[in-house]
C-alpha positions in Angstrom: -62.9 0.6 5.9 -62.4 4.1 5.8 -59.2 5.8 4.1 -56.6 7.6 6.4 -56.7 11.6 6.4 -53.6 11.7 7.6 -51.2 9.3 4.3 -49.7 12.6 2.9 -46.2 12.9 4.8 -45.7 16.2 6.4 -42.0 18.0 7.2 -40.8 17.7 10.8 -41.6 21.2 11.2 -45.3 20.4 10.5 -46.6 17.3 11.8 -50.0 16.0 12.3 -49.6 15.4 16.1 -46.7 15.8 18.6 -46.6 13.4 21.8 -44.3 13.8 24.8 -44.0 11.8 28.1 -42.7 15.4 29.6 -39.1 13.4 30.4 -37.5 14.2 26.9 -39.6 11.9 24.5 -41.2 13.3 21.8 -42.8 11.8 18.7 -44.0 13.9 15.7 -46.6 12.0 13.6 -45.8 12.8 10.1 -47.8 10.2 8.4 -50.3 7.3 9.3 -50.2 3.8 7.3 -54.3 3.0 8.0 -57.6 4.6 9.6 -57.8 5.2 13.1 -60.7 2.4 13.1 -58.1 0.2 11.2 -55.3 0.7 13.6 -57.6 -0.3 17.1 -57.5 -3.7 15.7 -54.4 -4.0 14.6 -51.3 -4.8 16.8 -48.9 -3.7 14.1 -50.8 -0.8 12.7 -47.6 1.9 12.4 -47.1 5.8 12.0 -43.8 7.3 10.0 -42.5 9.7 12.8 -39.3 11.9 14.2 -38.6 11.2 17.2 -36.0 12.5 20.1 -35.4 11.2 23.4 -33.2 12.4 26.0 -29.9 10.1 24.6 -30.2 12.1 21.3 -27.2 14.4 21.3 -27.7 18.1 20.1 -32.2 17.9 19.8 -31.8 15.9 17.0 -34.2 13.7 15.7 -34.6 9.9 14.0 -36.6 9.1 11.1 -38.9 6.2 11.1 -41.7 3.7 11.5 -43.2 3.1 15.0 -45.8 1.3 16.1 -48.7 3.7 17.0 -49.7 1.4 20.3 -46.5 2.3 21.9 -47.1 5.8 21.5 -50.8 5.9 22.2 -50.6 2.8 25.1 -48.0 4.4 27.2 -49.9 6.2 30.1 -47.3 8.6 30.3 -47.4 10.3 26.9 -50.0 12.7 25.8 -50.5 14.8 23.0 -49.0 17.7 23.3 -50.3 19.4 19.8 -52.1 18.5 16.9 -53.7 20.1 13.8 -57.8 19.7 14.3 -58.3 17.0 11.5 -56.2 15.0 13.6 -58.2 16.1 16.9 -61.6 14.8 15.2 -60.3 11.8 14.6 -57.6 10.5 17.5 -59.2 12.8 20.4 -57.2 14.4 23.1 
């Protein structure tokens, strides 16, 4: 199995990928646990991330582990930027 580019953490202010659902979600990937391969087959596969939402007070953000599914399985979030390693590997 393949290594993950992406195991390095990154600051908030430069993540690997940001997703919105365009309502006042938004999830910055700052580091991935496995391969994208890995992670298809994997229920639990996870991704460190800041994330905001609109019950956050101020645009503050939370710290944390996430499961990538939720992110990437929601129909109504898309990725709204991403550095191009990321884009050759996860896609649009």
């Amino acid at each position: 199995m393949p290594r993950t580019s992406f195991g390095k953490t990154r600051s908030h202010d430069k993540p690997y990928a940001i997703y919105s659902d365009g309502r006042g979600w938004e999830w910055r990937v700052l580091k991935t646990y496995k391969h994208s391969s890995a992670e298809k087959n994997d229920g639990y596969a996870r991704w460190y991330v800041s994330a905001t939402s609109p019950m956050m007070h101020g645009g503050s953000y939370e710290y944390g582990d996430t499961y990538c599914r939720e992110i990437k399985d929601n129909g109504l979030v898309k990725l709204i930027s991403a550095d191009d390693t990321w884009l050759e590997e996860y896609g649009t």
